[in-house]
N, C-alpha and C positions, 0 to 999 in steps of 0.2 A: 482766649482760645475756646473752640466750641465745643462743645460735650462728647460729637465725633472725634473731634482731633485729640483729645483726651482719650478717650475712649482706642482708639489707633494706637497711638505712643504707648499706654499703657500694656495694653496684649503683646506687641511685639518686647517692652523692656523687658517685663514678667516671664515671657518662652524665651527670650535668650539667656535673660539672667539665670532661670532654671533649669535650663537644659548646659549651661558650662558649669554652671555648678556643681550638677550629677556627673560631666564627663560625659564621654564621647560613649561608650558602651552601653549605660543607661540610656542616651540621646538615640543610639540606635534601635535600643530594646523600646523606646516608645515610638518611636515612627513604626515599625516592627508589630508591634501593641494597636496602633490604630490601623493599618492596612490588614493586620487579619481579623479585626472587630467590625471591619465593613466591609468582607469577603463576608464574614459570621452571619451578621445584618443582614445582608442582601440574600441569603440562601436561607435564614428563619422568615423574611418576608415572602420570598419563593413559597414555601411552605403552608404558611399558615394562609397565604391568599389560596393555593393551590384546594387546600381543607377545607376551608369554609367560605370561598367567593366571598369575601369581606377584606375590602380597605386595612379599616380598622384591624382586624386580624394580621392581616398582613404587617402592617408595621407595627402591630406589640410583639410582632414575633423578630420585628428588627429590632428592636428595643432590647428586649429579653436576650436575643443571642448576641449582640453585641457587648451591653452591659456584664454577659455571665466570662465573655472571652478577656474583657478589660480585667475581669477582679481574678479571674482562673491565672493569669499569666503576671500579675501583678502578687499571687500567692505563693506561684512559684519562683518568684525572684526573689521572694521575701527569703522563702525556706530554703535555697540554694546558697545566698549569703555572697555571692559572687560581687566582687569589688575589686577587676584588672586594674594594674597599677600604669598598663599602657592608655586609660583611658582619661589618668588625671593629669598626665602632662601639659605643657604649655601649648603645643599644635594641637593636640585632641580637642580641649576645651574649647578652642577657638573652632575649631570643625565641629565640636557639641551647639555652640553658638549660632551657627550657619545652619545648622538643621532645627535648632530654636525660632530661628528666624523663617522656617520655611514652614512648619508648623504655628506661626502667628500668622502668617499670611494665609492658611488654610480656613483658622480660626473667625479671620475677616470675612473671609469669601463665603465664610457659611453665616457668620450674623449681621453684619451689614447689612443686607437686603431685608434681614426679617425684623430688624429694626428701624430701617428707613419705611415699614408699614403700620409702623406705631405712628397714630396721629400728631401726637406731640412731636414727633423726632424725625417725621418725613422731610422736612423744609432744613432740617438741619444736617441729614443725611445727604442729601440729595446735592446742597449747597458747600460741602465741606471737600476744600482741593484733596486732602489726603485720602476719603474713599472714594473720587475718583479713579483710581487705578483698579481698586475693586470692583466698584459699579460694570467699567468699562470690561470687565475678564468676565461679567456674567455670560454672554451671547456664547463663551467659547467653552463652558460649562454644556451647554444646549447640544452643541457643536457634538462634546465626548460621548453624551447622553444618548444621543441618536446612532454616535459609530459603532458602539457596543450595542444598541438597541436596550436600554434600561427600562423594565417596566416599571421601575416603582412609581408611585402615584406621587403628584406634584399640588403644591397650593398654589395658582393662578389668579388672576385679575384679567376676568375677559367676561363675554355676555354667555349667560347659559344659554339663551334661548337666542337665535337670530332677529328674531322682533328688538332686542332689546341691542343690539347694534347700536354704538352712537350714544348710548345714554350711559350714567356711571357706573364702570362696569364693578362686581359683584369677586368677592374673595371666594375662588369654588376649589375643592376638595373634589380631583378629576384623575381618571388615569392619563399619563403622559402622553402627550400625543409623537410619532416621531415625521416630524414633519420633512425630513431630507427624504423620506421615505415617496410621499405626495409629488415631488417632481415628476413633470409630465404628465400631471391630471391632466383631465379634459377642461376647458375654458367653457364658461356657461352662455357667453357672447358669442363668441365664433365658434368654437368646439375642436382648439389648437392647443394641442400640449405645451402646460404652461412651465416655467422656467425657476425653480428655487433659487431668490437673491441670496438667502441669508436670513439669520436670526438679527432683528435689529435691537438695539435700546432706546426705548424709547418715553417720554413724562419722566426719566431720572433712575426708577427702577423697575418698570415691565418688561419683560423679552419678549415681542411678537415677530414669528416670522413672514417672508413680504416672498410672495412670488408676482411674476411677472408674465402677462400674457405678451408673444413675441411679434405676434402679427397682430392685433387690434391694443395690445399696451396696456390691458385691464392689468389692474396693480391689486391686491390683497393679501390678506393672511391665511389662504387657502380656502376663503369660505365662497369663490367665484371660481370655484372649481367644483363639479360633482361629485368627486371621491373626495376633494377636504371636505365637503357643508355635509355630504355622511359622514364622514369618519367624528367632526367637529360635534354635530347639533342630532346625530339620530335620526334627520328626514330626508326628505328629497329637497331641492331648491324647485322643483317645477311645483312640488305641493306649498309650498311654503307661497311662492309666484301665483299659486290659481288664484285665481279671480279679478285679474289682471292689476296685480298690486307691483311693481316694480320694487327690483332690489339693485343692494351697491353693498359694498363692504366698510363698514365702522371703522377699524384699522386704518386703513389705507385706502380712502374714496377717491371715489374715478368722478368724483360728480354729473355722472352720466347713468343715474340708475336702472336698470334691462328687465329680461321677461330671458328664462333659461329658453335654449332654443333647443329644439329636435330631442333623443331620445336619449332619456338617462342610463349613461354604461354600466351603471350599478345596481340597479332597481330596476330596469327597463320598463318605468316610467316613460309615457309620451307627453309632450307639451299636446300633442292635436287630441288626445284623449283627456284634456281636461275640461 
């Protein structure tokens, strides 16, 4: 068995064994315990990005208010002493179990991926039937992130700079992009509001998302669009294009590289002004 599958089995036996064994009341008070430590989280990053325009800031400030809501409410259980006798029944523990169970599966979804970028352990993540099922619920994580519009900042695997498209992309430390947002960019080919397929997965564990131009079929991750290659890289595509260098997308190539056409709707940049 592989160090994954180990690894799987174990989290789940561990959160069910431990949450029938506290009982349904405890089982509730720690689902309970995690949903307002990452309400806590998300509002101390709010915060501390808000104070000091700092990454870094922002999420010690997730850090900090989440950690201080886990031990504040984990103090007060202590010193309440509460232990209902409805919660150590035979049906409760088994309902404690089921929410053990749904909290290992959370536990997966969050280290599986940061484990499948350990060198050692990508081929064995990546390879392993049982985090399939994880792997595969990443895109629908991307999916929540975007309906709520979440800003916290994500670790990626993509190219910082557009030059570096196509080559091995780089572990970057960026704010979130929300890319359901970019449908009906402009097309850098034709200049046709392009179409968001979806968040794909793709190499085993990257989420890139893949739009679709409707009239000429240019395929990318937003970056043959003018408002994604700003939003993405910081520049224009027609600067990036001057001096008749043709571009295509790393992602998802059309192997048909262009020259942006006509006039940039975000910079109002001119292609005939370069």
């Amino acid at each position: 068995m592989s160090f994954t599958s180990v690894y799987v089995v174990l989290i789940f036996a561990l959160s069910i064994y431990a949450e029938a064994r506290r009982g349904l009341a405890f089982a509730l008070f720690d689902l309970l315990r995690i949903l307002l430590a990452l309400a806590a989280g998300l509002f101390g990053y709010s915060l501390g990005f808000k104070l000091f325009h700092s990454y870094t800031a922002g999420l010690m400030g997730f850090l900090v208010s989440a950690v201080l809501v886990i031990v504040l409410l984990a103090g007060l259980l202590k010193l309440s002493k509460l232990n209902p006798a409805w919660g150590k029944t035979l049906i409760a523990r088994i309902v404690a179990a089921g929410i053990g169970g749904l909290l290992g599966y959370a536990i997966c979804m969050v280290t599986l991926p940061i484990l499948g970028r350990v060198p050692l352990l990508a081929n064995d993540v990546t390879g392993t039937a049982l985090a399939r099922p994880f792997l595969n619920g990443l895109p629908g994580v991307y999916y929540a992130a975007d309906a709520v519009n979440l800003e916290l900042p994500q670790l990626n695997r993509r190219a910082v700079r557009f030059e570096d498209e196509g080559k091995p992309e780089q572990a970057v430390f960026a704010r979130r992009i929300n890319y359901l947002r970019l449908s009906g960019s402009m097309c850098i080919e034709c200049r046709t509001p392009v179409r968001f397929l979806g968040y794909r997965l793709r190499n085993g564990l990257s989420v890139s998302p893949e739009f679709e131009c409707p009239n000429c079929g240019r395929t990318s991750d937003g970056c043959q669009t003018f408002e994604g290659f700003h939003t993405m890289y910081h520049r224009c595509p027609i600067e990036v294009a001057h001096g008749a260098i043709a571009i295509d997308c790393g992602v998802w190539p059309n192997n048909r590289p262009i020259q942006p056409r006509g006039k940039c709707p975000v910079c109002g940049r001119n292609v005939k002004s370069q």
